[in-house]
Legacy VTK file of the C-alpha trace (Angstrom):
# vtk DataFile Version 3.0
C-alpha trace
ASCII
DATASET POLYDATA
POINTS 414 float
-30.850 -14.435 21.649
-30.545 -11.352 23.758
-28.297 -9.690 25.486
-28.640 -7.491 28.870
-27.159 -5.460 31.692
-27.680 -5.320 35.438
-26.410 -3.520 38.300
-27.460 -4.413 41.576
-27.262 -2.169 44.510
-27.816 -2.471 48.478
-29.528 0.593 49.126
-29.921 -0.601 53.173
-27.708 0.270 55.760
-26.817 -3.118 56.217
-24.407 -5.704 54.578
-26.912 -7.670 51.857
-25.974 -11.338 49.985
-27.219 -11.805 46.924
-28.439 -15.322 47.679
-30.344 -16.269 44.219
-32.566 -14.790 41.017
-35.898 -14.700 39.937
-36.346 -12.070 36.544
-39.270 -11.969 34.085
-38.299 -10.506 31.022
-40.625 -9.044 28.663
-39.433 -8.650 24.403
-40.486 -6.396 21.936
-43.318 -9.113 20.897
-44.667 -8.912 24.878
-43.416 -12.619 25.049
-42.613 -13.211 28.653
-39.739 -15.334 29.850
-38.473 -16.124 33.571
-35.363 -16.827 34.603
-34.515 -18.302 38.289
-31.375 -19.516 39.881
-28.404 -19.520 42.892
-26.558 -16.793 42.544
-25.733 -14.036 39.464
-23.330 -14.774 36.835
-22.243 -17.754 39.133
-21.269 -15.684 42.383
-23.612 -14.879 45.405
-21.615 -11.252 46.072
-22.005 -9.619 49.301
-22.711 -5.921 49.262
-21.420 -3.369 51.825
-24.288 -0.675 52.116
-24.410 1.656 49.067
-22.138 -0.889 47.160
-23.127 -2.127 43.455
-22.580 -5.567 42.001
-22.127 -5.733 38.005
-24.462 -7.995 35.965
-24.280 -8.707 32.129
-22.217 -9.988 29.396
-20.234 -6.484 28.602
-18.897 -7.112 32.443
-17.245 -10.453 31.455
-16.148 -8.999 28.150
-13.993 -6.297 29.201
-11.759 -7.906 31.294
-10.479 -10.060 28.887
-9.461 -6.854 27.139
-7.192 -5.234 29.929
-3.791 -6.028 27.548
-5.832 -5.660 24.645
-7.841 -7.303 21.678
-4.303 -8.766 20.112
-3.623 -11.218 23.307
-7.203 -13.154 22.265
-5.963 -13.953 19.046
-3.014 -16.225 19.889
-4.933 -18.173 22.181
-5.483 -20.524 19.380
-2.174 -21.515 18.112
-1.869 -24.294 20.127
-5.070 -25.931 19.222
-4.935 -24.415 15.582
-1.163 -26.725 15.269
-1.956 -29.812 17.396
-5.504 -30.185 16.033
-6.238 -28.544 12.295
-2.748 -28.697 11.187
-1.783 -32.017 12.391
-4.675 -33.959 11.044
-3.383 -37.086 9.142
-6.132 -37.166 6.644
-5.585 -33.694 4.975
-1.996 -34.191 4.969
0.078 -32.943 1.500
-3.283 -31.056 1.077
-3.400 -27.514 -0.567
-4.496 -25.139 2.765
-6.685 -22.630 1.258
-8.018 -19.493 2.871
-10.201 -17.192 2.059
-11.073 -13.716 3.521
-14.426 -12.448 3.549
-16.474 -9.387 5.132
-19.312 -10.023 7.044
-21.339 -7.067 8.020
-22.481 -7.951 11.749
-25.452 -6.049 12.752
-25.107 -4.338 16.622
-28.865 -4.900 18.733
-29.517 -4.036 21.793
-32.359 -5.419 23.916
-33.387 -3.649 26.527
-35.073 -5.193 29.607
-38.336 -3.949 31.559
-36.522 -2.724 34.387
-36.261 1.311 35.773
-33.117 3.503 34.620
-32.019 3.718 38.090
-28.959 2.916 40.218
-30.076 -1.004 39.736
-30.448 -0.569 35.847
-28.189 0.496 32.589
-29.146 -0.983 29.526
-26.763 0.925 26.559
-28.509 1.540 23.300
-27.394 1.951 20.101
-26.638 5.569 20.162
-24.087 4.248 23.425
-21.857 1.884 20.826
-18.809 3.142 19.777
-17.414 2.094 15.932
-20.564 1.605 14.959
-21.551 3.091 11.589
-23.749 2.349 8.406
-21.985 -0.782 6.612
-21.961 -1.623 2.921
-25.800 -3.295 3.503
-27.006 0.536 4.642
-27.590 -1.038 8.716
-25.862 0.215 11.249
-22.650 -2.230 12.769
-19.052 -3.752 12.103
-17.450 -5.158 9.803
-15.509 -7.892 10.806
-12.634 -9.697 8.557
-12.412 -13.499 8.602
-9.963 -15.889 7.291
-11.626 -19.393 6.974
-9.313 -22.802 5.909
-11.208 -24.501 3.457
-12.736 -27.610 3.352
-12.600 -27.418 7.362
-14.513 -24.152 8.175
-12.009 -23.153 10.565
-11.359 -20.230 11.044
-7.850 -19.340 11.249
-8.099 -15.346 11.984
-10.531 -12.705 12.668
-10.618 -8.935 13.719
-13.427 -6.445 14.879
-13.784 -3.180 12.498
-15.702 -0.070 12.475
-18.773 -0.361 10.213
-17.363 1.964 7.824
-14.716 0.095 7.249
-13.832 -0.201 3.284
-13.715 -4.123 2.742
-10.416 -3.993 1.861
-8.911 -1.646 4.419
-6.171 -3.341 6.547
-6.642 -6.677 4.733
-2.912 -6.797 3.729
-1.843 -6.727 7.059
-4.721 -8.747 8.195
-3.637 -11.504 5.607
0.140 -11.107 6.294
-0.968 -12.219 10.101
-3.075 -15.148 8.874
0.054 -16.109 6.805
2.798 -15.784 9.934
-0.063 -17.578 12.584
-0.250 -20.440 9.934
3.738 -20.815 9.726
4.165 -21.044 13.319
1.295 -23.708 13.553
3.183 -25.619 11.530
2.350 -25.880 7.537
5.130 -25.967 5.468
3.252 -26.572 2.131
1.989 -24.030 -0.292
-0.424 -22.165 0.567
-2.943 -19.993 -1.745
-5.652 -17.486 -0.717
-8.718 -16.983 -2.510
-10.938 -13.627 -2.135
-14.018 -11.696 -3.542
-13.604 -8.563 -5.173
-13.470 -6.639 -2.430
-10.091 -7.921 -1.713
-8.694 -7.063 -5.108
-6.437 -4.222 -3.941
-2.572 -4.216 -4.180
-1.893 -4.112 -0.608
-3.279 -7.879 -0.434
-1.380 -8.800 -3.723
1.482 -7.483 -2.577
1.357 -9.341 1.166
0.742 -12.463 -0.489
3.920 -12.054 -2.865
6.076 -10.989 -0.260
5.615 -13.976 1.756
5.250 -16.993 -1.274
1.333 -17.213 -0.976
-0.598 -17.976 -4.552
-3.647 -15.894 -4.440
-7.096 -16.366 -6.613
-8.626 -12.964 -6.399
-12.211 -11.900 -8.123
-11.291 -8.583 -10.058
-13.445 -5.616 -10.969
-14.519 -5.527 -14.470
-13.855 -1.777 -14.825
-13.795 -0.504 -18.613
-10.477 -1.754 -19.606
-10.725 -5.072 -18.394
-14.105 -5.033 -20.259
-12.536 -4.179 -23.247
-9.703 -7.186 -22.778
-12.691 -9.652 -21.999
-14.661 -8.999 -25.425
-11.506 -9.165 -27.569
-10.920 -12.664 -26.426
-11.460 -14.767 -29.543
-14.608 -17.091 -29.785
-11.961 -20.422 -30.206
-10.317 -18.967 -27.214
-13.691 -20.611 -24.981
-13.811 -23.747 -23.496
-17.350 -25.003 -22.650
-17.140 -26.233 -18.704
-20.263 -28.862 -16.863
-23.234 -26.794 -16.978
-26.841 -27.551 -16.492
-27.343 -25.695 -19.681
-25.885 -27.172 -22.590
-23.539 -25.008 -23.861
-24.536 -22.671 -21.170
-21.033 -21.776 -19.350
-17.528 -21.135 -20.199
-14.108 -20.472 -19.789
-11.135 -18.559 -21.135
-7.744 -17.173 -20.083
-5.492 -13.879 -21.472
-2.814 -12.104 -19.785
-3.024 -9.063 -17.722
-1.403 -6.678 -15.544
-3.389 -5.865 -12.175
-1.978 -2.335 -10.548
0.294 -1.682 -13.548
0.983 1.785 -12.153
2.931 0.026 -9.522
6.471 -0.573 -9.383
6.319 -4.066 -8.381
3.682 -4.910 -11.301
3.881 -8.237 -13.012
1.454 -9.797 -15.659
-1.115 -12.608 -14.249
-3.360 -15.142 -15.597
-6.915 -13.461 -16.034
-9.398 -16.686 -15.933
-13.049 -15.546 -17.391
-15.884 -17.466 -17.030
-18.858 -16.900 -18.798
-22.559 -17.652 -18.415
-25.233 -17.292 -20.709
-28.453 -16.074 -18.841
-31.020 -18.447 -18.216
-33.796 -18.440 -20.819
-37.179 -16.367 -20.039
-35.088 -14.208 -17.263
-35.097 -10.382 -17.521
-31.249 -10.600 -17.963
-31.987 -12.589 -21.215
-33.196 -9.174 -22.499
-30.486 -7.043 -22.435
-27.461 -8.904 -22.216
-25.901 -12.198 -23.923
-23.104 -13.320 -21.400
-22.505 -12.383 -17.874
-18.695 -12.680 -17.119
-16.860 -13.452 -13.637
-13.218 -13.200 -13.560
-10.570 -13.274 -11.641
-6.696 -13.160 -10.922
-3.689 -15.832 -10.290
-0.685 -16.702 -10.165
-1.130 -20.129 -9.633
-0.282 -22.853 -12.006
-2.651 -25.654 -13.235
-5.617 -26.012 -15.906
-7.324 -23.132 -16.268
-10.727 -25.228 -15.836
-9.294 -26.751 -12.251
-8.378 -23.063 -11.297
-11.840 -21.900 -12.521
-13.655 -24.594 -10.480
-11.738 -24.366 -6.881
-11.835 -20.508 -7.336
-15.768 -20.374 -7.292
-15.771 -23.296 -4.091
-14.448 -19.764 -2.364
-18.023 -19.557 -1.657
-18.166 -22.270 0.627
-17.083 -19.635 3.794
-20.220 -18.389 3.634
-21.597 -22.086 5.913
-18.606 -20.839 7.912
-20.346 -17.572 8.278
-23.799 -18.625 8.595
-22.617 -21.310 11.440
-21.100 -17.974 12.862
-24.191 -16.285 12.818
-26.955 -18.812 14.021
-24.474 -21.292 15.550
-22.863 -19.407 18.351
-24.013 -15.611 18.543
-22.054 -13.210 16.049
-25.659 -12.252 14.245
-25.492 -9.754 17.336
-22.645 -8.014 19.074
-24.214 -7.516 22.568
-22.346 -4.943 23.886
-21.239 -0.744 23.706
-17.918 -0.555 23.993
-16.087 -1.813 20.690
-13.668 -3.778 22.937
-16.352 -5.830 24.171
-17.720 -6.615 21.233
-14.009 -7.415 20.026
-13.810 -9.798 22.329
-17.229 -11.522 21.934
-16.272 -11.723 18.273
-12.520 -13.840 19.083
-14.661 -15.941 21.950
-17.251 -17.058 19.418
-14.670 -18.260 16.603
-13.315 -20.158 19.783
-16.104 -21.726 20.240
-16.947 -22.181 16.326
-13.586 -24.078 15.974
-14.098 -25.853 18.963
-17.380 -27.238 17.660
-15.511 -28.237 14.032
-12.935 -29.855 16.060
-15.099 -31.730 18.068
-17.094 -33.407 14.729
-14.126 -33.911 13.039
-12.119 -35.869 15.475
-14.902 -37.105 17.768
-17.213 -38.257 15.714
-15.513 -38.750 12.673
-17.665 -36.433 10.102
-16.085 -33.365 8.423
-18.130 -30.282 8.669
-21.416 -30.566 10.922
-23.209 -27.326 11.791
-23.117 -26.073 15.562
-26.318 -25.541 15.989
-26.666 -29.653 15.223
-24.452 -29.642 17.531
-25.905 -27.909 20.192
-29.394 -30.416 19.416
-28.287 -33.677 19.563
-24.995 -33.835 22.011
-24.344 -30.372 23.975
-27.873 -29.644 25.399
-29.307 -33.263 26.341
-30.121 -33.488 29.949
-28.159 -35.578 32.209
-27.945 -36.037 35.958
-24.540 -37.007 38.104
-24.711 -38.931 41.123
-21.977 -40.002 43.185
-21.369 -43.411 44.806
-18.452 -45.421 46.191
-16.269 -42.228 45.276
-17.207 -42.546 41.808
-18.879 -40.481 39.952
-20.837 -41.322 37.363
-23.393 -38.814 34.521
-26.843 -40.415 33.971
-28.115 -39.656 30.274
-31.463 -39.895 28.495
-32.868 -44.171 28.221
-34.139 -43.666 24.817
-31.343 -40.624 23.480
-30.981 -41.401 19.417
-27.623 -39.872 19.613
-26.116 -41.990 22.652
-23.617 -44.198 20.920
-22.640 -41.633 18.335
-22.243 -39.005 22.398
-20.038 -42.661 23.591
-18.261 -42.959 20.731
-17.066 -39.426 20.196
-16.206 -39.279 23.945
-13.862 -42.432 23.956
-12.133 -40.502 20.904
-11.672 -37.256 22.281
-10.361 -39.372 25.707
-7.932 -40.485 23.640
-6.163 -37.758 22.095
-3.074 -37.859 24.043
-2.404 -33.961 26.360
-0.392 -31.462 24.567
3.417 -31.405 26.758
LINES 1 415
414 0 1 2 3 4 5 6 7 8 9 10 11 12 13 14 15 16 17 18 19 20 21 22 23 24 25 26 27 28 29 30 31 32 33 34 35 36 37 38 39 40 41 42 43 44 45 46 47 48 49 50 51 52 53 54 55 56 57 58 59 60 61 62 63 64 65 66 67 68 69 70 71 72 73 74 75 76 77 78 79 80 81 82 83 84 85 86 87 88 89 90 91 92 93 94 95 96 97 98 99 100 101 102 103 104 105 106 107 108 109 110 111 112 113 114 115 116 117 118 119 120 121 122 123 124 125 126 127 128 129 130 131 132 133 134 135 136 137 138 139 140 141 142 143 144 145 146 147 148 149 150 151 152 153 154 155 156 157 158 159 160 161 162 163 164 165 166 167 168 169 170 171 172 173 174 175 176 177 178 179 180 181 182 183 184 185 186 187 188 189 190 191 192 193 194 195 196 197 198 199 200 201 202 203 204 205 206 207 208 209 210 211 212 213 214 215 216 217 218 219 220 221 222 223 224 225 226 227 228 229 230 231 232 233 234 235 236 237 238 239 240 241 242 243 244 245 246 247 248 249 250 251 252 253 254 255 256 257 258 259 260 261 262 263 264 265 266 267 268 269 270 271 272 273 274 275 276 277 278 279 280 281 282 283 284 285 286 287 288 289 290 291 292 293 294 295 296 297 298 299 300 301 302 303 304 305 306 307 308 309 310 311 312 313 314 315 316 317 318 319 320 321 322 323 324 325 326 327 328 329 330 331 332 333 334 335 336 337 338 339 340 341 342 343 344 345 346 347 348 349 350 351 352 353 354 355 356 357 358 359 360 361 362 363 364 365 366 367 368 369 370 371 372 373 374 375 376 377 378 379 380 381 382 383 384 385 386 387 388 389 390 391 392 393 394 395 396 397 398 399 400 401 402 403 404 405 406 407 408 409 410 411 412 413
């Protein structure tokens, strides 16, 4: 995927169309690749002498951020309450969320083409909010909220690179929490979160509004200390490919206790004894994972859903290779703000369109995009009808029929 800009400009002293397209673009490998057709970006402008005509994907950015990033975000409600929310099968469900960083990585591809008046390609120095991130490369850092078991995503927002993970996550969450209300769910709701998230800005936001939260904490020294004076009858062995390999075990313990609004929590601790041969074998005899809650249940049900937080990161990787956020393609931070809220449109979209047309519940985009969205197909029109001519021998046609009669039926939102 790349991304590019063009400007085009009558330099005449006469009135010029712009009647169709013929480019041959050259990438850093010297891989050539041509691209014809009508028209640029889908208009055929005509130019008054010494007027330019904007060409990329920053152009069609922008605009959508004339009132600002904030109006993209509740273009979703609708769809989030009449299509995740309402779906029969997950009714009485838990709706979990999780929120997540994801360090998005800003490149720029510039094109074989003069730095004239007919040329601006913006490099990286150009991009504004763009700093090193946590992984040392220059870009954002993005915040997601994910539902699980769906992949949707319910929320996102565009941050600087050197953003601190958990900076503006308490407000980002209490937003997540009010956009899920007004879809609809009235049921409990519980967030999980890495470590990163364990700050008491998110705690408190998730109190304040009757949210259960399942938070990774940091082992500093004095929850150390608390794990290794659990008692050895205190573990409970847990499914483990290892025989006697993992753990589990639960104390009490104050997160933030220099707060006002402190409370003691469950502190879950999972253990795992290093696999045999391994360098961590050497040095160490458990390696310990815990976490935070105030949820009720069994601490080895708790222990279990709390590490299936993991499963945003398919949401994130069909993010990244299933639309385009593995590169923000523009300059300006707004841009880029809104290429980020138009891809999780399109992500959800996608998980919508498997789950209720063809009746499977998470299938990648990028399977997608193979077997339904980018078959060729030809429409011809007779007897004022019109009618789309696919592939004779398409693997994928009934399952394409099928899926279309369903989405057909979904009765229009009044």
């Amino acid at each position: 995927m790349f991304a590019y800009t063009v400007r085009i400009a009558n330099t005449g002293e006469k009135p010029a169309q712009v009647i169709s397209r013929h480019w041959v673009i050259t990438d850093g490998a010297q891989r050539e690749q041509e691209v014809r057709g009508l028209g640029v970006v889908g208009q055929q402008p005509l130019l008054a002498p010494g007027e330019t005509f904007p060409s990329g994907l920053e152009e069609l950015l922008l605009p959508l951020c004339d009132r600002g990033l904030a109006h993209l975000q509740p273009t979703g409600r609708l769809d989030l309450g009449q299509l995740a929310l309402q779906d029969r099968e997950h009714d009485g469900e838990l709706l979990v969320r999780r929120l997540e960083r994801l360090a998005t990585h800003l490149v720029t591809t510039s094109l074989d083409c003069p730095r004239d008046h007919t040329s601006e390609c913006p490099t990286q120095s150009d991009a504004t909010h763009t700093d090193f991130t946590y992984t040392r490369v220059r870009g954002f850092h993005p915040l997601l909220a994910v539902a699980a078991g769906t992949g949707d995503v319910l929320m996102s927002r565009l941050r600087g690179g050197s953003a601190n993970t958990a900076r503006g996550a308490g407000h980002f969450l209490t937003e997540t929490i009010n956009r899920i209300r007004r879809a609809g769910a009235t049921g409990e709701l519980t967030v999980r979160a890495d470590s990163g998230f364990y700050a008491h800005g998110v705690v408190a936001a998730a109190r304040k509004r009757g949210v259960r939260f399942s938070i990774t904490i940091r082992q500093q020294r004095g929850v150390r200390r608390l794990i290794e004076a659990i008692p050895e009858a205190a573990w409970t062995p847990i499914p483990y490919w290892l025989d006697g390999g993992a753990d589990v075990a639960e104390a009490a313990y104050t997160p933030f206790a220099d707060q006002k609004d402190a409370v003691p929590v469950r502190l879950i601790v999972r253990r795992v004894r290093p696999t045999p041969g391994s360098q961590l074998a050497l040095f160490t005899l458990y390696d310990y994972h815990a976490f935070i809650t105030d949820r009720e249940g069994e601490t080895l049900t708790l222990e279990a859903d709390h590490r299936r937080h993991a499963e945003i990161e398919n949401a994130i990787r069909d993010l990244k290779y299933g639309v385009g956020l593995n590169h923000l393609p523009s300059g300006k931070f707004a841009a880029n703000g809104a290429w980020l809220a138009v891809q999780v449109m399109a992500h959800n979209l996608a998980r919508w369109t498997a789950r209720l047309g063809l009746g499977e519940r998470i299938v990648t985009t990028k399977t997608l995009r193979r077997r339904l969205f980018s078959q060729p197909g030809r429409l011809t029109r007779s007897a004022r009808r019109v009618t789309l001519h696919l592939p004779s021998h398409w693997p994928w046609a009934e399952a394409f029929l099928a899926a279309l009669a369903r989405l057909r039926a979904i009765p229009l939102p009044t």
